[in-house]
N, C-alpha and C positions, 0 to 999 in steps of 0.2 A: 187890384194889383198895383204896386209900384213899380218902378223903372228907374235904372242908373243907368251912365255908359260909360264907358272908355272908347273912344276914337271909335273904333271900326267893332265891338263888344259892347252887346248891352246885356242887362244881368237883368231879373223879371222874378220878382218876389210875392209871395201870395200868401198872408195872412203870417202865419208862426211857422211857414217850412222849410225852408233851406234855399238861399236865391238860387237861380239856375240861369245859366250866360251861354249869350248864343254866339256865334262869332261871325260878323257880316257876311264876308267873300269869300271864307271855308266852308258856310253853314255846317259850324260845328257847333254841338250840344253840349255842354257838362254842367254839370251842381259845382258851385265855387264857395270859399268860407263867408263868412259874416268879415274878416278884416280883407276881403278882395269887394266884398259888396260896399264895405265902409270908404273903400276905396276910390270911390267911381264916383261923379259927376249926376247928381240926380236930375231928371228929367221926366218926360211926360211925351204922353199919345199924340198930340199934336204938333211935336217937335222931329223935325229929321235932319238938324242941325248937328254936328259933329261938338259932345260933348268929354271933354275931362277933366280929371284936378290937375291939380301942379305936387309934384310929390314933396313939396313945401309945406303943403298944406293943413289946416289939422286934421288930426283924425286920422289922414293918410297912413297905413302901415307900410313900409316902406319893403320887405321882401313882397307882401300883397301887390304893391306896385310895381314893383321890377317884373313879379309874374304875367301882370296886365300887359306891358312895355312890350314882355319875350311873346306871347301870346298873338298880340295884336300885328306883331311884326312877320309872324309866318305866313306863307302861302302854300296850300296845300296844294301834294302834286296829283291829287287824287279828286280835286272839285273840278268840273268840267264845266262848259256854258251852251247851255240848248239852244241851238241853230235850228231855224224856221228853214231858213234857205229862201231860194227863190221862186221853187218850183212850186205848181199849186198844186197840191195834195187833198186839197177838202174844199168842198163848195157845199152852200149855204139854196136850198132853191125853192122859191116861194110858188108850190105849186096852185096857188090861189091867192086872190086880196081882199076875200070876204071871209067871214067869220059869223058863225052863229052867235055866239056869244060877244057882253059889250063890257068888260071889264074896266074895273073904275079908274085904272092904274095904265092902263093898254099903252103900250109905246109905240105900236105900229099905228100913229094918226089916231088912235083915241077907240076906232072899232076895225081894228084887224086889216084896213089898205090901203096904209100909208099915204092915205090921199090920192086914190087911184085905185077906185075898186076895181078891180080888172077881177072877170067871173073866172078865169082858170088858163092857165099856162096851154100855150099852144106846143103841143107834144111835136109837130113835124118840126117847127125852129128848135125846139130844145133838145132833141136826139142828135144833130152835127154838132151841136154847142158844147154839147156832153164828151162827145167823140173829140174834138181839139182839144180838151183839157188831158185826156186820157192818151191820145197821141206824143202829147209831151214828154212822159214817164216813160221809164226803161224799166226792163223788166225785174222780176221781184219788188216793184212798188210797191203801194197801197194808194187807195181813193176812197173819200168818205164824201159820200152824200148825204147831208140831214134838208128833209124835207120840211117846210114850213109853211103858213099862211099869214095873215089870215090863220083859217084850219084847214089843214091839209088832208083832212079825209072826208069833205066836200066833194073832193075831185078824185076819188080811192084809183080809177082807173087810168088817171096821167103816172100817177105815182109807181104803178106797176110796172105804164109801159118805158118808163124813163131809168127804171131800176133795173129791169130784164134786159135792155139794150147796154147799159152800162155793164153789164156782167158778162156781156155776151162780148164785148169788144174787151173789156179787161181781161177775159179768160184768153184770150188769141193772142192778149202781148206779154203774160205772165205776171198782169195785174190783179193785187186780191180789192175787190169792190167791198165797200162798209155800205151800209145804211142805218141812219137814224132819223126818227121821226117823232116830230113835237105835238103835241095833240093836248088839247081840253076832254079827250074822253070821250064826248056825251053821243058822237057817232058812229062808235061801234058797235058793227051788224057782225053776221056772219059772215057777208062778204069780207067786208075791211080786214077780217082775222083772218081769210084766208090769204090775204095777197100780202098782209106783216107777218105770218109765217113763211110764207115761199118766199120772201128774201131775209127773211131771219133778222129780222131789226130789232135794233134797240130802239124802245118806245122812254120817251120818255112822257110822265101824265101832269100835267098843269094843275094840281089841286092845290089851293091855300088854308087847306084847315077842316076840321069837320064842319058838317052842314051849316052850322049856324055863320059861321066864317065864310066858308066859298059861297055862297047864296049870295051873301055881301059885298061879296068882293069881285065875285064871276057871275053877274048874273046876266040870264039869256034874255036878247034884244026887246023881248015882250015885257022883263021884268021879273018875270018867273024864276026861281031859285035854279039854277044849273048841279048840286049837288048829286042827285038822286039819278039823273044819265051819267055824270061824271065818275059815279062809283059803282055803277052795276059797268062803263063801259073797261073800267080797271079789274074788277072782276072776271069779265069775260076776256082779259089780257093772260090773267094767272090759271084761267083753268087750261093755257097752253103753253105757261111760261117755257114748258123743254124745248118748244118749237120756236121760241123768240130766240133772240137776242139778250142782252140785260133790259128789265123793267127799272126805271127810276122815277119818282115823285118829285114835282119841282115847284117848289112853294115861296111864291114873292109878298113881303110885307115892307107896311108904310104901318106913318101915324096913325093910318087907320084900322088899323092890322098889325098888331106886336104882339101875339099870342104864339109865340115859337113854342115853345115849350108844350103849351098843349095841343099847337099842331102836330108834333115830335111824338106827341104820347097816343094820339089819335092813330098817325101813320105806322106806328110802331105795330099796329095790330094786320098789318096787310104784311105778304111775308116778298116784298118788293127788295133790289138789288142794292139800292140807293137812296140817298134823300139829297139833294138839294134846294137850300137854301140860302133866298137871296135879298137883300135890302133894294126896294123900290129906288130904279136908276135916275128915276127925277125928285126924289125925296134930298131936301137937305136941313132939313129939320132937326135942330144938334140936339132936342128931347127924344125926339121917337130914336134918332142915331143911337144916343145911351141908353135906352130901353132895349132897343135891340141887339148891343152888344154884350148889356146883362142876361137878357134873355137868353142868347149863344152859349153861355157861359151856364147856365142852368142847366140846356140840355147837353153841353157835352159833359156835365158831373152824370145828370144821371145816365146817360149812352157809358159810358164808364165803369160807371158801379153796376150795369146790368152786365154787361160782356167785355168790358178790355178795350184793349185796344182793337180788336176785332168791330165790333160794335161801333165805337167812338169813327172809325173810320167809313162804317157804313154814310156817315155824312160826306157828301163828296170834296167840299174846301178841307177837313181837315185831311181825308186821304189824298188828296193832290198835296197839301204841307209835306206831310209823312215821305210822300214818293222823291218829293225834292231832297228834304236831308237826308231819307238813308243812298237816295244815288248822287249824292251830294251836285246835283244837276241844278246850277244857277241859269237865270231867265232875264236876258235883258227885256223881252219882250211883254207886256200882258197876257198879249195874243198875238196868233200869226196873222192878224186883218192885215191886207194888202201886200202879203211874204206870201206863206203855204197857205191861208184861204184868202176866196172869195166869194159874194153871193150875186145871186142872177132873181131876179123881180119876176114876177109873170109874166111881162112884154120884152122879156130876154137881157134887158140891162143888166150893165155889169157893174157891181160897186165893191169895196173894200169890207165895209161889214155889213152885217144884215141888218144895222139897226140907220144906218145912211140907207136905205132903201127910199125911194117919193124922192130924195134931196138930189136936184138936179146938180147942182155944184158937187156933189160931191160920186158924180159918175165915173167911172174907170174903161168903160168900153162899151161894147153895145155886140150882141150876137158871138162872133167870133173874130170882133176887133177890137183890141185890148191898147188904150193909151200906155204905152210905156214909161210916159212921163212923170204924168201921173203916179204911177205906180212905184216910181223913182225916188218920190220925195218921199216914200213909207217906206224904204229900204233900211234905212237909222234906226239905231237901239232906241228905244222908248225911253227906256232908262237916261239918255243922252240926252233925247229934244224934248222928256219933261221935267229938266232941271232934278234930278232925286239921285245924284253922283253920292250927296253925303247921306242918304237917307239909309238907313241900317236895315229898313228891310225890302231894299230894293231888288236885290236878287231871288227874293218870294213873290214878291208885287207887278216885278216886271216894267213899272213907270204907271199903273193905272190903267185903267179902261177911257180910252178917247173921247167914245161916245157920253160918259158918267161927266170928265171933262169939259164936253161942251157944251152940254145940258144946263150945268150950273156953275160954270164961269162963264161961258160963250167964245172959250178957245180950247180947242181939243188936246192941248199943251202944257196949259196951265188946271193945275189940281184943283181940288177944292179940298177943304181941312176934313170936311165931314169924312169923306173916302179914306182920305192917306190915315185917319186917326182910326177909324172903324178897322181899317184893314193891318195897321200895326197890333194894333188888341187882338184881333184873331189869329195873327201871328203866333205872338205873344203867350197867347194859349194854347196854342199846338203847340209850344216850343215848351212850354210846363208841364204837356201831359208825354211828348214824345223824350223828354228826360224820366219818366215817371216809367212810361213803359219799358224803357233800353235798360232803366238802374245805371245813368253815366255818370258818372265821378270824375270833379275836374283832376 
């Protein structure tokens, strides 16, 4: 793919087909000429610099440039900006710190907690904990709890009783309760199916690829390959799927693991809700970054050419893309860490994301006493306090992932090239195929 820009428009051209210009802070779509593309200021993936010519220039067509000028200069009355607010709406709760499984990539401390193995969330502190956050809310809210570990189906019976209580005090104030739950699989029994059916969750399953990959990459604490529990316990998900929630696959690769494509063609044979996929959050390796963003690009030709944009969007970043331009719904935010959620440890600490979990610095409260202060300085558009004002695809991006941040700069603030360039290409590609799907014409 190449790239030009104008100002606040960049245009995204792919081999011999017609460039296609997105428009930053409208996210609008359309196919532009060859003298509007000849027009524009060429640039690249690691640039979020505000480029254009001078209509001086050569080459510049000059009504092509006037159109860039009028284009660039509109604000649509119809692009809105997604408010987190203040309220917390979703919590994150580590109903465990141990993990059967010891993954080579694991970001919770290396095996599943976080530097604190604590065997299992004490359900009598977490049920009032639960109740103050749900107090907060007026009615016709929503609350989502995603359960986590470690693996949170160690403990299948806190998870019950902390989701029946929540449903039972959401139902009295006219709140609808979510639940999701993150699992490696490999401990589903019949138990565990019964109590993720009686609250109808959405499961998401940790699998990185077919066996010869998850073995690799997720193997269990003995050593032994984790594949072969990991797939019979996603099977016994599907033979109830009417009683779940959405099923979804969430498949993380590094350098050591860039087989998307045949993980894609692998998962493609289970008849699951979802796929995501995601680049290894401590990986900054700018070879395995370009393998992986080729990769992306492979599988969403063939997600494409098998079903559409139906299909293509079964991947979850490109359908959260998709949902932003057609509700033309801009995102200061990444995420709502430290807005609309927060997560709770097993020893009831309260932090802004789940992946600050163990990091004492970076605490927010404890039980149901929440620093305010704290929670103050995470108020600001992300977009704002991580410098990406001129960056074009900031209202997709949101400013970044904090944690991705300060992984591999060591300030939660400052970028790192590998993300902002990875994450403009996948842009970039959803913005190629969602003009591909609509038929827009600039």
């Amino acid at each position: 793919m190449q790239l030009r820009r104008h100002k606040d428009i960049i245009a995204i051209k792919n081999g011999a087909n017609a460039p296609v210009a997105f428009h930053a802070r409208n996210l609008e779509v359309a196919s532009v000429s060859e003298e509007v593309w000849a027009s524009m200021a060429p640039t690249t993936f690691d640039n979020g610099f505000v480029m254009n010519m001078l209509s001086s220039e050569k080459g510049v067509n000059a009504e092509a440039y006037s159109s860039l000028e009028g284009w660039d200069l509109e604000n649509s009355s119809s692009v809105a900006t997604r408010n987190f607010g203040s309220s917390v709406t979703s919590i994150t709760l580590n109903v465990t710190q141990l993990c059967n499984l010891h993954c080579t990539y694991c970001a919770a401390g290396g095996d599943g907690t976080y530097g604190d193995p604590v065997t299992k969330i004490t359900v009598e502190k977490t049920l009032p904990q639960i109740e103050f956050f749900l107090n907060k809310l007026g009615g016709n809210s929503s609350f989502t709890i995603t359960f986590l570990g470690g693996e949170p189906l160690l403990y299948p019976d806190a998870l019950k009783a902390i989701a029946d209580h929540a449903k039972t005090v959401g139902a009295a104030k006219g709140i609808k309760t979510n639940f999701n739950v993150i699992t490696n699989g490999t401990l589903i029994n019949d138990k565990c199916l019964e109590i993720l059916t009686s609250i109808q969750a959405n499961i998401t399953v940790s699998i990185d690829g077919p066996p010869e990959n998850q073995d690799k990459a997720r193997p269990q604490k003995n050593g032994e390959g984790s594949s072969k529990a990991a797939l019979a316990g996603l099977e016994k998900l599907l033979s109830r799927q009417s009683d779940l929630g959405k099923i979804l696959i969430h498949a993380v690769f590094s350098k050591k693991n860039l087989e998307v494509e045949k993980a894609y063609r692998f998962f493609s044979e289970f008849p699951v809700n979802a796929f995501e996929f995601t680049f290894d959050i401590t990986e900054a390796d700018p070879s395995a970054n370009s393998i992986f963003m080729n990769e992306m690009a492979r599988v969403a030709e063939l997600a494409y050419s098998r079903g559409g944009e139906a299909e293509l969007r079964k991947i979850s970043l490109f359908d959260g893309y998709f949902n932003a331009l057609d509700e033309q719904q801009r995102t200061e935010n990444h995420c709502g860490s430290g807005k609309s959620l927060l997560s709770i440890d097993s020893n009831n600490k309260i932090f802004a994301c789940p992946l600050d979990v163990g990091q004492k610095n970076n605490q927010v409260g404890l039980a149901q006493d929440i620093d305010s202060d704290k929670l103050a300085e995470l108020q600001s558009p992300l977009i704002e306090k991580n410098n990406c004002q001129t960056c074009w695809a900031r209202y997709l991006c949101g400013g970044g992932c904090m944690f991705v941040h300060k992984t591999l700069t060591g300030n939660k603030h400052r970028k790192h090239i590998s993300f902002c360039e990875r994450t403009r290409y996948l842009i970039s590609l959803t913005v190629l195929y969602y003009e591909h799907s609509r038929g827009l014409k600039g």
